[in-house]
Every structure is written in structure tokens, then in C-alpha cells.
C-alpha positions as CSV (number, residue, x, y, z in Angstrom):
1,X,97.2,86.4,-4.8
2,X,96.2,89.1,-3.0
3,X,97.6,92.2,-1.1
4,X,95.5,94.5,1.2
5,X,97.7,97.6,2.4
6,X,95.4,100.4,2.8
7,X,97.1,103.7,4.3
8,X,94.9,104.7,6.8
9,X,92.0,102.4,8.9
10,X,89.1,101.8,6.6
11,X,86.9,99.2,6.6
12,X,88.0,96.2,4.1
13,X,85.9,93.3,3.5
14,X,87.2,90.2,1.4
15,X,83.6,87.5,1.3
16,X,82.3,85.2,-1.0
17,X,85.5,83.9,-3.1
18,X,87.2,80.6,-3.7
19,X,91.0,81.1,-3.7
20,X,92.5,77.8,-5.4
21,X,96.6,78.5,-4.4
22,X,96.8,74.7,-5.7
23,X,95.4,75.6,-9.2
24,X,98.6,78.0,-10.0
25,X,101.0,76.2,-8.9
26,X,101.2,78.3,-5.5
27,X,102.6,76.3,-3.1
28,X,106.4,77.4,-1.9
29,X,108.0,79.8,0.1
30,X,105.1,80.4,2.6
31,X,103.7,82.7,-0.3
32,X,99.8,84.0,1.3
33,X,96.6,83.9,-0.3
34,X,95.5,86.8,1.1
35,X,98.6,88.6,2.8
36,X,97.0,91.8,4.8
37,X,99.8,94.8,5.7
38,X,99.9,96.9,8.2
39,X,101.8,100.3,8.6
40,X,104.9,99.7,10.2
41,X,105.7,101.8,13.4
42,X,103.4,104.5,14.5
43,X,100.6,104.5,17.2
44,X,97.7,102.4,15.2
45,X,97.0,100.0,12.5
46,X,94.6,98.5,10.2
47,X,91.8,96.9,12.7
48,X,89.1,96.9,10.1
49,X,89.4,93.9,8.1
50,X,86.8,91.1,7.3
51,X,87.4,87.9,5.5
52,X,84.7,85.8,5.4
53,X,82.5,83.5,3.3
54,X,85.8,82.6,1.6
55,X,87.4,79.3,0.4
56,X,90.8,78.5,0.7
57,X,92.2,75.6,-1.1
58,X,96.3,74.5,-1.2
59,X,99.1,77.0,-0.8
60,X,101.2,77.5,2.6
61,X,99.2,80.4,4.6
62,X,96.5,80.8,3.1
63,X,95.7,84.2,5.4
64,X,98.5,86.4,6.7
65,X,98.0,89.5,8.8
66,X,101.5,91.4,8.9
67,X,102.6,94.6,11.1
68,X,99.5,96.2,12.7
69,X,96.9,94.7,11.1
70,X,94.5,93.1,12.9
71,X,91.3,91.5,11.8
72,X,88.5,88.9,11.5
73,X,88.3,85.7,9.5
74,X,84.7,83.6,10.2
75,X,82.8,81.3,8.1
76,X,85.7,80.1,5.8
77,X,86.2,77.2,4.7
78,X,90.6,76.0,4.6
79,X,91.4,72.8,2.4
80,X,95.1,71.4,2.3
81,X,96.2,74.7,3.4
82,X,99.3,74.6,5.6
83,X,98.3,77.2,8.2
84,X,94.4,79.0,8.0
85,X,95.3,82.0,9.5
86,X,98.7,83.5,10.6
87,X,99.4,86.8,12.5
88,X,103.0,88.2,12.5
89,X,104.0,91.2,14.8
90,X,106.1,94.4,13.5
91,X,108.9,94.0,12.1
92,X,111.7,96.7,14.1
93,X,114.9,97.1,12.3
């Protein structure tokens, strides 16, 4: 539903919206709500990021970070969400 890949490390803030994944039909393929990237490789990432206030409802991750992204999530509310919030590392190839 939505992608947050800034290039370089500014502040991003995501409050005060209720994502319905469940509503769309959005519930396959570990497709997430809010899928944060980071840049891959390099020295430093995205460490910037706020999602709060926020309501998640079906889907399979309902908040990805990706690469070097690294944030905070508080004061969220996850229903019938597979997994709240999920971090996965650079990807080398």
C-alpha cells in the first residue's frame, strides 16, 4: 500500500491512518502495508522513520523495514495481521 524509499536520511513520519489490507483483498505473498527501503550497500541508512498512531488491519506484514532502514513503530494498533512489524537485513548479491 505503501513504499517509503527516500535517498538520503530525512526524517519520515507515517501517524494517524487506518490501513485496512483485508478491505482490498491484500492478503498473499507477504505483500507489506507499509514496506520501508533502505539503500543497499554503502556506510548508512535511513534511521529516521516514525510510524505511529496507525492501524493495521489483515494482510501478511503489515510493517516491513528492508536493507538499512531502521526505525520506530509505537502506539499502533495490529488486527489479524500476520506479523506487526518485521526487519530484514541487506540483501548482498
Amino acid at each position: 500500500m505503501v513504499t517509503v524509499a527516500p535517498t538520503s536520511d530525512v526524517p519520515v513520519r507515517i501517524t494517524a491512518i487506518n490501513f485496512n489490507a483485508s478491505s482490498i483483498g491484500q492478503s498473499y505473498n507477504r505483500l507489506a502495508i507499509i514496506a520501508v527501503f533502505g539503500p543497499e550497500g554503502g556506510t548508512s541508512g535511513l534511521t529516521k522513520i516514525r510510524i505511529d498512531n496507525c492501524s493495521f488491519t489483515g494482510g501478511e506484514d503489515a510493517v516491513e523495514f528492508n536493507d538499512f532502514a531502521y526505525g520506530v513503530v509505537d502506539t499502533s494498533t495490529f488486527i489479524d495481521c500476520s506479523y506487526g512489524v518485521v526487519t530484514y537485513g541487506e540483501r548482498r548479491l
